[in-house]
C-alpha positions in Angstrom: 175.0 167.8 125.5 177.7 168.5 128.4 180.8 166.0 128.5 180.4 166.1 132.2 178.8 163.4 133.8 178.5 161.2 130.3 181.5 160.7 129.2 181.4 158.0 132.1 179.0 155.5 130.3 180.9 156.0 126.6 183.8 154.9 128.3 182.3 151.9 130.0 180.7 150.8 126.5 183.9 151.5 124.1 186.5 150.0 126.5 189.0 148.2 125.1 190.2 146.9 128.5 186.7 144.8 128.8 186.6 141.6 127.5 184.7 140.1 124.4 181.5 139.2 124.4 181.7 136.4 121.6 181.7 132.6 122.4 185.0 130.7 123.3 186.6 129.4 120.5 185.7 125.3 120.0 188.0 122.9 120.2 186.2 120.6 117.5 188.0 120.9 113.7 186.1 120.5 110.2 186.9 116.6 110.4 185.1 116.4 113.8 181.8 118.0 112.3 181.7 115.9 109.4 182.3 112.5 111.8 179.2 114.0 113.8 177.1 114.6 110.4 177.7 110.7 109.0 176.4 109.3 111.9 173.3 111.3 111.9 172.5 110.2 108.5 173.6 106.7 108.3 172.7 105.5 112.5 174.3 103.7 114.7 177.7 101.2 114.1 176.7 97.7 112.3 176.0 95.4 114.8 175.9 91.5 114.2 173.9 90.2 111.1 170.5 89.1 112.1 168.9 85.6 109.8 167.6 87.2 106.8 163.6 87.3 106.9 161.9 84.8 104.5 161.3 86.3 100.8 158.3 87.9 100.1 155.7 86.6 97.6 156.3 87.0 94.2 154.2 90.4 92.7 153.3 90.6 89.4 155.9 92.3 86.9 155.9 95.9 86.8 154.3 96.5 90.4 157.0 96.4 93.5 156.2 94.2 96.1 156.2 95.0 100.0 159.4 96.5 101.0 160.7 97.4 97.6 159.2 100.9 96.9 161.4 103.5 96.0 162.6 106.2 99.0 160.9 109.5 98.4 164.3 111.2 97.3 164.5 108.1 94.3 164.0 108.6 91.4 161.0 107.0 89.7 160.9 104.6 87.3 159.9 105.5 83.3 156.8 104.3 82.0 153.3 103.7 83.5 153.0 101.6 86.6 150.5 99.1 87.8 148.7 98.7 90.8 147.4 95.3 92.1 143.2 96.2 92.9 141.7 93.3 95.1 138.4 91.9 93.1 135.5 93.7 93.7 132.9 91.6 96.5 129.7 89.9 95.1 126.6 92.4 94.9 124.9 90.9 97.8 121.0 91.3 97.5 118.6 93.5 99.8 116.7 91.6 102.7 113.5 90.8 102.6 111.3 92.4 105.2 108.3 90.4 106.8 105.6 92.1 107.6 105.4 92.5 111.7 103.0 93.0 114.0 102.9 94.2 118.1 102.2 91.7 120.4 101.8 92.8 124.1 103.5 90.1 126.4 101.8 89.9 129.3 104.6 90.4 132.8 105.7 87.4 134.3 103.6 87.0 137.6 105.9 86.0 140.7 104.7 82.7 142.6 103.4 84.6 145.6 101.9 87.2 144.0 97.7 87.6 144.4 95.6 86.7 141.3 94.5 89.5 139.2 90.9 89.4 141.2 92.6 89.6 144.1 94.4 92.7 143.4 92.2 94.6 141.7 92.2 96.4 144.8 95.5 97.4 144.7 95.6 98.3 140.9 93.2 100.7 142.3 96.3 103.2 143.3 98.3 104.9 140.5 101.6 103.6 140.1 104.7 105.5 140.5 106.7 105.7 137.1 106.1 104.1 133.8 106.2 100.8 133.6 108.4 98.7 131.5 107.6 98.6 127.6 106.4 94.9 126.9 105.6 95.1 123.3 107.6 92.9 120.4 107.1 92.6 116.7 106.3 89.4 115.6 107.1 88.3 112.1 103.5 87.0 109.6 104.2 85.2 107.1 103.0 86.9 103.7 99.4 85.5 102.4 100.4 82.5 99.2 98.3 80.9 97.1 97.4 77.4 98.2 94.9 74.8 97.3 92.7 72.9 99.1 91.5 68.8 98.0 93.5 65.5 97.5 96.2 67.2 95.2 97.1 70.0 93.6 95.7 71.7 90.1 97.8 70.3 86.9 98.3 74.6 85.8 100.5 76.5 87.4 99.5 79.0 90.4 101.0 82.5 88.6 100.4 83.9 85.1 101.9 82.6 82.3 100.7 84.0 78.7 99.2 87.2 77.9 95.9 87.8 75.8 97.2 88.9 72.2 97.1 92.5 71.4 96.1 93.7 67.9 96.5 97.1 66.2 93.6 99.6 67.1 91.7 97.3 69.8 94.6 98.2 72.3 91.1 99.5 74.3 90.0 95.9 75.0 92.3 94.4 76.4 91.6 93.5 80.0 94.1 92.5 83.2 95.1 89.7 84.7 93.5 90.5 88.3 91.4 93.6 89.8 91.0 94.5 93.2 89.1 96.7 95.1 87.2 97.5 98.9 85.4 100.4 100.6 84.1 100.8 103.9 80.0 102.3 104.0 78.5 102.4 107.1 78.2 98.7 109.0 79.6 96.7 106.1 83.3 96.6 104.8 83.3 95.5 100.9 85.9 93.5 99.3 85.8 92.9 95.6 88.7 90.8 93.6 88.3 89.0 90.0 90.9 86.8 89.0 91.8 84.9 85.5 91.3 81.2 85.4 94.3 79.2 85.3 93.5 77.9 81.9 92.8 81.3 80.3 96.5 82.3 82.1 97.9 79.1 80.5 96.7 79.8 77.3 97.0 83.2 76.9 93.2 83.7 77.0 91.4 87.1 78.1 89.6 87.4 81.4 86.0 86.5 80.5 84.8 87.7 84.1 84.1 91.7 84.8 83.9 93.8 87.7 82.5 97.2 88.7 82.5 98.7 92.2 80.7 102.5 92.1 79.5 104.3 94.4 76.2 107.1 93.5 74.9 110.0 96.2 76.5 111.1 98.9 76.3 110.9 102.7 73.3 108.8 103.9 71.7 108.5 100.6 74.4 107.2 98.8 74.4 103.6 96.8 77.0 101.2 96.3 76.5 98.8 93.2 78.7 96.0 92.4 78.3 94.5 89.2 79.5 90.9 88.1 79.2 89.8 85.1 81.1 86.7 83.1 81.0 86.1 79.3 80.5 82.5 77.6 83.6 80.2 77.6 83.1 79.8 73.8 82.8 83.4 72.6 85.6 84.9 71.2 84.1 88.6 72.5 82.8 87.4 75.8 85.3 89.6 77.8 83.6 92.8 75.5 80.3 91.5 76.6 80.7 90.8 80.1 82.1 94.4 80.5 79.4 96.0 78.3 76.9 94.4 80.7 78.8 96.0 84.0 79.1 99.5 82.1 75.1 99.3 80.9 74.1 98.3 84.3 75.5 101.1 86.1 74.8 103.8 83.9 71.1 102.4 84.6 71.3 102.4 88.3 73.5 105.8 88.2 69.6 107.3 87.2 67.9 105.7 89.0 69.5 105.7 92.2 68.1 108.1 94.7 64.5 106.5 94.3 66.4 103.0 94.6 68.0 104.3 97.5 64.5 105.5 98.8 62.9 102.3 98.4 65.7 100.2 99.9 65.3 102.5 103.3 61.6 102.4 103.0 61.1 98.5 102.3 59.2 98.7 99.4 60.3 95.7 97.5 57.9 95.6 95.2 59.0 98.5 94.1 62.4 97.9 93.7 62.2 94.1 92.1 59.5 95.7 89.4 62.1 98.8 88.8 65.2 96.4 88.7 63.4 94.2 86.3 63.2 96.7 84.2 66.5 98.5 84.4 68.2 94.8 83.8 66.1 94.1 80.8 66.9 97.4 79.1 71.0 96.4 79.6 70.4 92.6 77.7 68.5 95.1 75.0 71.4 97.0 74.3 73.5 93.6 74.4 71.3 92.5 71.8 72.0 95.7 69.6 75.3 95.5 69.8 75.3 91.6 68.6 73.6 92.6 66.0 76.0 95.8 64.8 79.0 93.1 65.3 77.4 90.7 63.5 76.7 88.1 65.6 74.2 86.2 67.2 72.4 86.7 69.9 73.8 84.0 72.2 77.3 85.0 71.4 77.6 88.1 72.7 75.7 87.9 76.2 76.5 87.4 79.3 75.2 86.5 82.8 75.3 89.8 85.1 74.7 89.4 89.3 74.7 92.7 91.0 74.3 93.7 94.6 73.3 97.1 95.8 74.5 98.0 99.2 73.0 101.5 101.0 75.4 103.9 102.7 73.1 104.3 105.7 74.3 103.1 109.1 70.7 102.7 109.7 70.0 100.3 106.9 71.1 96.8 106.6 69.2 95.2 104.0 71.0 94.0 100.7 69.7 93.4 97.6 70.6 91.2 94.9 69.3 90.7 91.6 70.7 89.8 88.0 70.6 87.0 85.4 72.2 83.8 84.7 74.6 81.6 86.8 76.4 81.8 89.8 76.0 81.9 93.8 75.3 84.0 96.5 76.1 82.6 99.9 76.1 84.2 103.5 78.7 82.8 106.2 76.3 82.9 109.4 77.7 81.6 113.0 80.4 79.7 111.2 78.3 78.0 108.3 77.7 78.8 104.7 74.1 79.1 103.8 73.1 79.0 100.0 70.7 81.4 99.5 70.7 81.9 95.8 66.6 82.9 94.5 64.8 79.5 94.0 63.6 79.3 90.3 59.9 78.0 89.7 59.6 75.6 86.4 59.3 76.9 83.3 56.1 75.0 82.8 54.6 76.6 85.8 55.2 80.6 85.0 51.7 82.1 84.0 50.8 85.4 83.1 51.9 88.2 81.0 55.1 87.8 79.0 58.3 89.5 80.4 60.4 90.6 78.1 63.5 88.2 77.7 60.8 85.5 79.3 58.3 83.9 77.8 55.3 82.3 79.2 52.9 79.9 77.7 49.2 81.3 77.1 46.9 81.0 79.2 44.4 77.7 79.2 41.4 79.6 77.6 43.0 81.3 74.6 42.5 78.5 72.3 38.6 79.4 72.3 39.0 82.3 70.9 39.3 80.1 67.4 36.8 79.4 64.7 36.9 75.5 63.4 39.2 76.8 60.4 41.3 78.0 62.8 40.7 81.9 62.0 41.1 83.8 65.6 38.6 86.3 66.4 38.6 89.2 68.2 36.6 89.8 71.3 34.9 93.8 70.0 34.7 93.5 66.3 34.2 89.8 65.3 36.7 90.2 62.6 38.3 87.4 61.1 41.9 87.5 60.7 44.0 85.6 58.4 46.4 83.4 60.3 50.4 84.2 61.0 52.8 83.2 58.5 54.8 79.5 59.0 57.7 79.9 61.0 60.1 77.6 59.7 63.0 78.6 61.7 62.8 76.8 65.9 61.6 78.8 68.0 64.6 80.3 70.4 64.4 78.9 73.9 63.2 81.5 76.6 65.9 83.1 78.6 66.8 82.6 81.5 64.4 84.7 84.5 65.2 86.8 86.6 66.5 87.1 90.1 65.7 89.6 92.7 66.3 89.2 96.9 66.6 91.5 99.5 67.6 90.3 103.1 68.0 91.9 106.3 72.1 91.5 107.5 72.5 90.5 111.2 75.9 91.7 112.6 78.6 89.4 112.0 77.5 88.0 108.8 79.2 88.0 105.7 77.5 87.6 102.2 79.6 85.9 99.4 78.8 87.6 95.7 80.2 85.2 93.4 80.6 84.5 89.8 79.8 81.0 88.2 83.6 80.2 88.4 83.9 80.7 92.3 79.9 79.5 92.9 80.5 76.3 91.3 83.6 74.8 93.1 82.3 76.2 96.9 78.7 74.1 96.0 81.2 71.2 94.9 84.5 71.0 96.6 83.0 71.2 100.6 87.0 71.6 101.6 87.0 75.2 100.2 84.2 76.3 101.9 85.2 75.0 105.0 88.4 76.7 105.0 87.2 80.2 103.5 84.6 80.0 106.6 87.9 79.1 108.7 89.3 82.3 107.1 86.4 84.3 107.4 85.3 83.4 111.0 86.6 86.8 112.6 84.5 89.8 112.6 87.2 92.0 110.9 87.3 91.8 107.6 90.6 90.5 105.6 92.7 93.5 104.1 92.9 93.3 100.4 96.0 91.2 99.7 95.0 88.8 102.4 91.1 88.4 100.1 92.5 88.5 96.8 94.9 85.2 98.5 91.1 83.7 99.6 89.8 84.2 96.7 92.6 82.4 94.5 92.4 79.1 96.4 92.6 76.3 94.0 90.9 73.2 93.4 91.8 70.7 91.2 88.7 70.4 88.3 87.6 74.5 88.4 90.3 76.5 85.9 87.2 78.9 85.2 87.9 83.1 86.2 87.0 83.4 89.6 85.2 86.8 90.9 84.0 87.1 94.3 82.4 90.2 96.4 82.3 90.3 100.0 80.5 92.1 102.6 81.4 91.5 106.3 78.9 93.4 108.6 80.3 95.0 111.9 
């Protein structure tokens, strides 16, 4: 590097002619600083004293009250420290949603607007747009048990014992209430059974039995509903009743494509001669198992109502058939008609015996007697010594059977009922006016809204209550 030419710029930068850089000296001193520091930290000059606020409410010892808490450069104070928690709020219980429905509002019509067959016309055009939304949910009140007469029952609506358990017969017991529906072709089924409100009040089983199946499939398939309902004074009438329901069924179960047959075909003949028999085999096996328990006949039995329903669009008819008590009833253009089998007299039944009915002989058998009163047969001529002396009464005949099979008109509905629902709708009018009031629409009630029907109470009837019913679209 040449000093010409540069020594120019080392001059100008190391000159000690040209003045410093560095700020002025300031005129404040060390006392002036510290002056300016104090009143940063402590604010501005005291001014007049304001009136001292009104104390603050005494906290509880140990936890500082508002206004009192220690600066953040404090020191905190020894030992564990409390804090004031506000009580926690009352649990507060989840609402209870109504069911709703949608309701369309009809639109408010203006004054000078046409009537609707004036402007059908004009409803002709499409309209621009869609129109305003006019549905609202309207709150139904849920279905309760009522009662229908002068007052109400003396027992109480709702359950109160249970039926006592025992070690190994866990298997037996039965529920309180069972419920059930299906929908086969035309008809809609409902089915509910219900304990009495004496069995509920006295711990009592549920003497009544229920059994909804369905056999086949498609067109050809059956729907059987069993009722059956054990004697109020048999300790195993709930066993019985169900045995019955069970028996029946398996019956039907092999039987049921040539039922269904002869239910399509309209051979009733046919099918009262082939119930007959089916029913007679389930009171056999009832009397077996009396005997393996022990017991008499008449205490393990019970009556048994069934009604067979076909799966075929195309067929309406219904048939019923069973033994013992109850009702069958069919709701028809508002009225209840009582169509339960007629019963001839005892004392007019000829011909053959049925088994589980007798029949008297016929007039002319009496001749067939010497003057000793040896019998004699008709080939041989062969006297034979009379039967021994019966000492013991003779057992009264059971009870016969019943068997009909009606044609269902749309709009009807048929009423399957057990003894304790049969007897207080032939003698409490009031309940069957208001199940008809209930029953009146074509749709059929849901299941909550039947089993509700079906538990209507009337003072006098505490029996179990079992009810089937088929509304026909």
């Amino acid at each position: 590097m040449t000093q010409q030419g540069d020594d120019n710029w080392w001059d100008k930068l190391y000159d000690d002619s040209a003045p410093d850089t560095a700020p002025a000296e300031s005129g404040d001193t060390l006392d002036d600083h510290f002056t300016t520091a104090a009143r940063a930290t402590t604010g501005p000059p005291a001014r007049d004293p304001a009136p001292p606020p009104p104390p603050p409410p005494a906290s509880p010892p140990g936890v500082p009250g508002p206004g009192t808490a220690p600066a953040p450069w404090e020191t905190p104070p020894e030992g564990p420290r409390t804090f004031s928690v506000p009580p926690p709020p009352p649990p507060v219980a989840p609402p209870v949603e109504a069911p709703t429905v949608q309701v369309t509002v009809p639109p408010e019509r203006d004054p000078g607007e046409p009537e609707p067959e004036s402007r059908l016309a004009d409803e002709a055009e499409p309209e621009t747009g869609p129109g305003p939304d006019l549905t609202v949910e309207v709150s139904v009140p849920r279905p309760r048990t009522g009662y229908v007469g002068s007052r109400p029952p003396t027992y109480e609506a709702e359950p109160t014992a249970l039926p006592v358990a025992r070690p190994g017969e866990l298997g037996e017991l039965v529920s309180d209430t069972v419920l059930d529906g299906a929908r086969y072709g035309t008809c809609t089924l409902r089915a509910a059974s219900v304990r009495g409100d004496s069995a509920r009040y006295r711990g009592e089983p549920r003497r009544d039995a229920l059994l909804t199946a369905r056999f086949g499939h498609d067109e050809t398939a059956l729907v059987l509903v069993a009722v059956a309902a054990g004697s109020r004074a048999a300790e195993d009438a709930h066993l019985a009743a169900s045995d019955a329901c069970q028996w029946i069924a398996e019956a039907v179960c092999r039987s049921h494509a040539r039922l269904s047959e002869d239910i399509r075909s309209g051979r009733r003949g046919d099918l009262k001669s082939g119930l007959h028999r089916l029913t007679d085999r389930t009171y056999g096996k009832l009397r077996a198992r009396a005997a393996e328990r022990g017991l008499a006949s008449d205490e393990y039995t019970a009556t048994l109502r069934c009604l067979l329903v076909p799966a075929d669009p195309e067929c309406r008819t219904r048939v019923f058939f069973g033994i013992g008590a109850g009702g069958l009833f069919r709701l028809r253009d508002g009225s209840w008609q009582d169509i339960e089998p007629l019963l001839p007299e005892q004392a007019a039944v000829t011909g053959a015996p049925v088994l589980g009915f007798g029949s008297p002989p016929p007039p002319g058998a009496a001749a067939a007697e010497t003057e000793e009163g040896d019998r004699l047969t008709m080939d041989l001529g062969i006297t034979t010594a009379p039967g021994p002396l019966v000492e013991e009464p003779v057992p009264p005949p059971a009870e016969p059977f019943r068997f009909r099979a009606s044609v269902a008109r749309p709009g009807d509905t048929l009423l399957l009922a057990s003894p304790g629902l049969a007897e207080p709708m032939r003698g409490e009018p009031a309940l069957a006016r208001e199940l008809a009031a209930r029953w009146a629409d074509a749709e059929a009630p849901g299941l909550a809204a039947f089993l509700a029907d079906t538990q209507l109470r009337v003072t006098g009837y505490a029996d179990d209550r079992t009810g089937v019913g088929v509304w026909e679209a």
